[in-house]
C-alpha positions in Angstrom: 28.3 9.1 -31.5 26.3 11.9 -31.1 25.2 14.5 -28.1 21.8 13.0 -27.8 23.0 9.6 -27.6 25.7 10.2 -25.3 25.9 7.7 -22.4 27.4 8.2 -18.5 30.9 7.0 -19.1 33.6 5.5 -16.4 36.9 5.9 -17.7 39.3 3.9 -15.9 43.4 2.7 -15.9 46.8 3.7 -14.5 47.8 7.5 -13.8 48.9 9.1 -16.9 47.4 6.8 -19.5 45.1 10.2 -21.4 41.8 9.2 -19.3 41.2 13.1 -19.1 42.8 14.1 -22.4 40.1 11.6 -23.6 37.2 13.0 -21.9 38.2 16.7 -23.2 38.9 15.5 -26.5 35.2 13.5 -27.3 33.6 16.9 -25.7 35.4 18.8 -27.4 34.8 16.9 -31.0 31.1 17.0 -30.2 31.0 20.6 -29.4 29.7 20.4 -26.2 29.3 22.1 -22.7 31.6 21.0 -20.1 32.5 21.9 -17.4 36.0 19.5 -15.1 35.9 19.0 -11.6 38.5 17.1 -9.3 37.5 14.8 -7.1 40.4 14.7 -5.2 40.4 18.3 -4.9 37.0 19.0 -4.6 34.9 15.8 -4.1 32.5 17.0 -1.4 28.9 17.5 -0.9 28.9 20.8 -1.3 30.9 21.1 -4.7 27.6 19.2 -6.1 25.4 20.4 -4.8 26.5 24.1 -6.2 29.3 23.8 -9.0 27.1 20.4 -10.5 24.0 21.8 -9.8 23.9 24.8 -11.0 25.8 23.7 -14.3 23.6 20.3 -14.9 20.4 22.2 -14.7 20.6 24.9 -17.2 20.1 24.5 -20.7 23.3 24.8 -22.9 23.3 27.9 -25.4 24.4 25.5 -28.1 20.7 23.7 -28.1 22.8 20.5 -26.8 23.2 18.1 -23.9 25.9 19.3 -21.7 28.8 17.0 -19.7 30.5 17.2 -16.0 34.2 15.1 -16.6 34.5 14.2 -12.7 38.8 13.4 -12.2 39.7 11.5 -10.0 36.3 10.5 -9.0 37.6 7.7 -7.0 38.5 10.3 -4.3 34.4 11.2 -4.0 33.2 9.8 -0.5 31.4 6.5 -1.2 29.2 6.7 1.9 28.0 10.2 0.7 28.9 12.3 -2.4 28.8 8.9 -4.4 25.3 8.5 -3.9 24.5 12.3 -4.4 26.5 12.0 -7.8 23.9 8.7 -8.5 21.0 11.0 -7.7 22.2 13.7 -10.1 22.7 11.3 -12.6 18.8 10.5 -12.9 18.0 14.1 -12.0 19.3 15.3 -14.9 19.9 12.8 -17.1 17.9 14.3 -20.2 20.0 17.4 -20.1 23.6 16.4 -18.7 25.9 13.5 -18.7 28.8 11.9 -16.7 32.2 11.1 -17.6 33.9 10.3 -14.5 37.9 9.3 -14.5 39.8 6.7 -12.0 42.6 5.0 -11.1 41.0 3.3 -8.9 37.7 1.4 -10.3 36.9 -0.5 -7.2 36.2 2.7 -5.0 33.8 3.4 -7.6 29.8 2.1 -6.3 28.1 -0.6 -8.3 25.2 2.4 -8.7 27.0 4.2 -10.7 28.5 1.3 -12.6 25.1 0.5 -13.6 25.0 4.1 -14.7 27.6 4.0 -17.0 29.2 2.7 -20.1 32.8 1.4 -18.4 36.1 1.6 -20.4 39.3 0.6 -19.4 42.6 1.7 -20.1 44.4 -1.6 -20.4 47.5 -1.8 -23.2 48.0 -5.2 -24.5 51.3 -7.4 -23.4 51.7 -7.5 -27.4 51.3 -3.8 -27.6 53.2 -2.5 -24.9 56.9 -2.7 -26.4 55.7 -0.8 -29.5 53.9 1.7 -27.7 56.5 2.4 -25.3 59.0 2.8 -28.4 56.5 5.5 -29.8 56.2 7.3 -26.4 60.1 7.2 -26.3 60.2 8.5 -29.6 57.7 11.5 -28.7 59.7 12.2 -25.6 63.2 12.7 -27.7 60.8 15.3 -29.8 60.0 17.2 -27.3 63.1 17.3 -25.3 65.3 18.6 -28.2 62.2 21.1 -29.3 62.8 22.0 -25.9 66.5 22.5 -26.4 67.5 20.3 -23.4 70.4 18.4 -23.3 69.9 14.3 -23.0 71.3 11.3 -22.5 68.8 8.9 -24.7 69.8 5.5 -22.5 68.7 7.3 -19.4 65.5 9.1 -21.3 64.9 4.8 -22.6 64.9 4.3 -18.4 62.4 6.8 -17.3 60.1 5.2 -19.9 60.9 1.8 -18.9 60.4 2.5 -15.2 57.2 4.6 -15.5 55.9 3.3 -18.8 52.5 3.5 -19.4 52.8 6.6 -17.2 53.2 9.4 -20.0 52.4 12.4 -17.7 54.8 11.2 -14.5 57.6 10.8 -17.4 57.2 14.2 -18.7 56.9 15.2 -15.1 60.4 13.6 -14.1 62.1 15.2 -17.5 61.0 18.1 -17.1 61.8 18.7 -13.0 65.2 17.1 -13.6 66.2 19.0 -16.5 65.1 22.4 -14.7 67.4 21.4 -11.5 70.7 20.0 -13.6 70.4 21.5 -16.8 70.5 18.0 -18.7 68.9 14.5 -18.5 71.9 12.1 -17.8 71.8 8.9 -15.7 71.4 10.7 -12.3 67.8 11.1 -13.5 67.9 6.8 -12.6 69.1 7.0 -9.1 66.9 10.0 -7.7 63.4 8.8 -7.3 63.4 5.9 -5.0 65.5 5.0 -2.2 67.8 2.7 -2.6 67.0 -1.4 -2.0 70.2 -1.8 0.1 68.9 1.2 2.7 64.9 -0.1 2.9 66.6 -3.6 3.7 69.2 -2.4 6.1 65.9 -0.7 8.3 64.0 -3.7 7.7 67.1 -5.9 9.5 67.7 -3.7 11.8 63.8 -4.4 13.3 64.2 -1.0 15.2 60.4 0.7 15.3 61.4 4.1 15.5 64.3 4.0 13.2 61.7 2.6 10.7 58.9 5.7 11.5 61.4 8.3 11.4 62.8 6.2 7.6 59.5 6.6 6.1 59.0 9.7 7.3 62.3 11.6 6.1 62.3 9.2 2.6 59.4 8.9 0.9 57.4 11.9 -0.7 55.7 10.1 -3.3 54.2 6.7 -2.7 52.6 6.0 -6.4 54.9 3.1 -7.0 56.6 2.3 -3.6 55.0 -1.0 -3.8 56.5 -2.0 -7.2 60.0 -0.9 -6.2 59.1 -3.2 -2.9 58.7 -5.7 -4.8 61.1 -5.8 -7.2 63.7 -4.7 -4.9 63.0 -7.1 -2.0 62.4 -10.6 -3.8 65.9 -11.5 -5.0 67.0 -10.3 -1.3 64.5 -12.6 0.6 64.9 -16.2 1.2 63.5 -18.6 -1.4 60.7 -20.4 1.0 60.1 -16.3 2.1 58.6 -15.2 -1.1 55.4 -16.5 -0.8 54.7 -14.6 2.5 56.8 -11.0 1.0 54.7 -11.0 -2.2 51.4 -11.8 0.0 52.2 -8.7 2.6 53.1 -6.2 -0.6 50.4 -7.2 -2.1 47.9 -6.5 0.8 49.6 -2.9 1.3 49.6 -1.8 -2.3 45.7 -2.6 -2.4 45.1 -0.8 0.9 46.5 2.2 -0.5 44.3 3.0 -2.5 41.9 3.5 0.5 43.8 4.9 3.0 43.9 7.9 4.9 47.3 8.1 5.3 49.7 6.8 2.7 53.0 6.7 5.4 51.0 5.0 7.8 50.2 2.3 5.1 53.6 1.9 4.4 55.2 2.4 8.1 53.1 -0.7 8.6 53.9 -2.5 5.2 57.5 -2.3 6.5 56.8 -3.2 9.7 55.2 -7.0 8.4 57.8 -6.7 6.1 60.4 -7.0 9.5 59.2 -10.5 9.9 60.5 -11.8 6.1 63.5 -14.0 6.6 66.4 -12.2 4.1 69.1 -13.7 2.6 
């Protein structure tokens, strides 16, 4: 592939997976200007009207098209910065291209999908034990470059239980080395709260109690959901299931949406009060 050729690209998968380390990486190879914006971070009108604006419409010192990577552009308002981004895109389309990364490829307009060549992210069921042995393997690397002390079952269940996650593995190494010195099995038992807990709120069917639970628990909310889900099944009654899987289901979609990520789940749990448990 070539600069002139280069289309508007929409990168797209889980967090973690390399969709930004990809974008760098083909700009980089081709030697062109780029500049990276977040969209989570800085996704308003404003930001492209300056920052994308004044970038997209001057001509690159190389003699060659220049590229905006958007992250995260499924944060960018869909009722108003997505359609400036759109307008942009035709603006300056002979001088600058689009490579815009997302979790989340739904929040992302059909204009700009018709904008853009789309790849996804998406390991293979066949793949995934042999890529998850590699990442494992590259994790042991680095941990005993680093000179860090580690248990290799409990380094084998951070992969499992983030896998294809690569950056929120590192992330979990590295903050639990720095606070105990050493990766043992404590590493397993820190990140989520425990089933037993969720389920003993749930029973108890107390409204505040619940508020105040979410509140004082629950910091990161990127795979709440899963643990829900996995957690709460064997617990509920068999003819229950149905109904659990159905209200997780609706929650963990909504999330990517809301405003509000403890509200989301405040009321998840709170549906999730009327499941008959075992």
């Amino acid at each position: 592939m070539s600069d002139e050729n280069f289309p508007n690209v929409i990168l797209h998968g889980t967090s973690g997976v390399g969709k930004t380390t990809v974008a760098r990486a083909i700009v980089e190879e081709l030697g062109l200007d780029y500049i990276i914006i977040n969209g989570s971070l800085n996704g308003n009108i404003d930001t492209l009207r300056n920052e994308i604006k004044n970038f997209a419409s001057t001509v690159s010192f190389a003699g060659k098209r220049k590229i905006v990577i958007l992250d995260e552009a499924d944060y960018l308002n869909a009722n108003s910065t997505q359609p400036a981004l759109r307008n942009f895109m035709d603006e300056f389309k002979d001088n600058c291209g689009f490579i815009l990364t997302c979790n989340n490829f739904h929040r992302i307009t059909e204009h700009l999908h018709s904008r853009c060549f789309i790849i996804e992210f998406k390991i293979p069921a066949k793949e995934k034990s042999k890529i998850a042995a590699k990442i494992f393997d590259r994790i042991l690397e680095i941990l005993t470059l680093e000179n860090v002390k580690f248990d290799k079952a409990s380094v084998a269940g951070v992969v499992r239980n983030y896998f294809p996650d690569f950056r929120r593995m590192l992330n979990e190494l590295q903050g639990y080395s720095r606070r105990n010195g050493e990766i043992d099995s404590g590493i397993l038992t820190t990140d989520q709260v425990d089933i037993s807990t969720i389920l003993d709120v749930l029973k108890a069917q107390n409204f505040n109690t619940l508020r105040n639970f979410v509140a004082e628990n629950f910091n990161d909310y990127s795979d709440v959901y899963e643990h829900l889900y996995n957690g709460l099944t064997p617990k509920c009654k068999t003819e229950s299931i149905p109904d659990l899987i159905l209200i997780i289901g609706k929650y963990q979609y909504q999330a990517a949406f809301v405003s509000s990520q403890e509200i989301n789940l405040a009321a998840c749990l709170i549906e999730l009060m009327t499941i008959e448990y075992k």
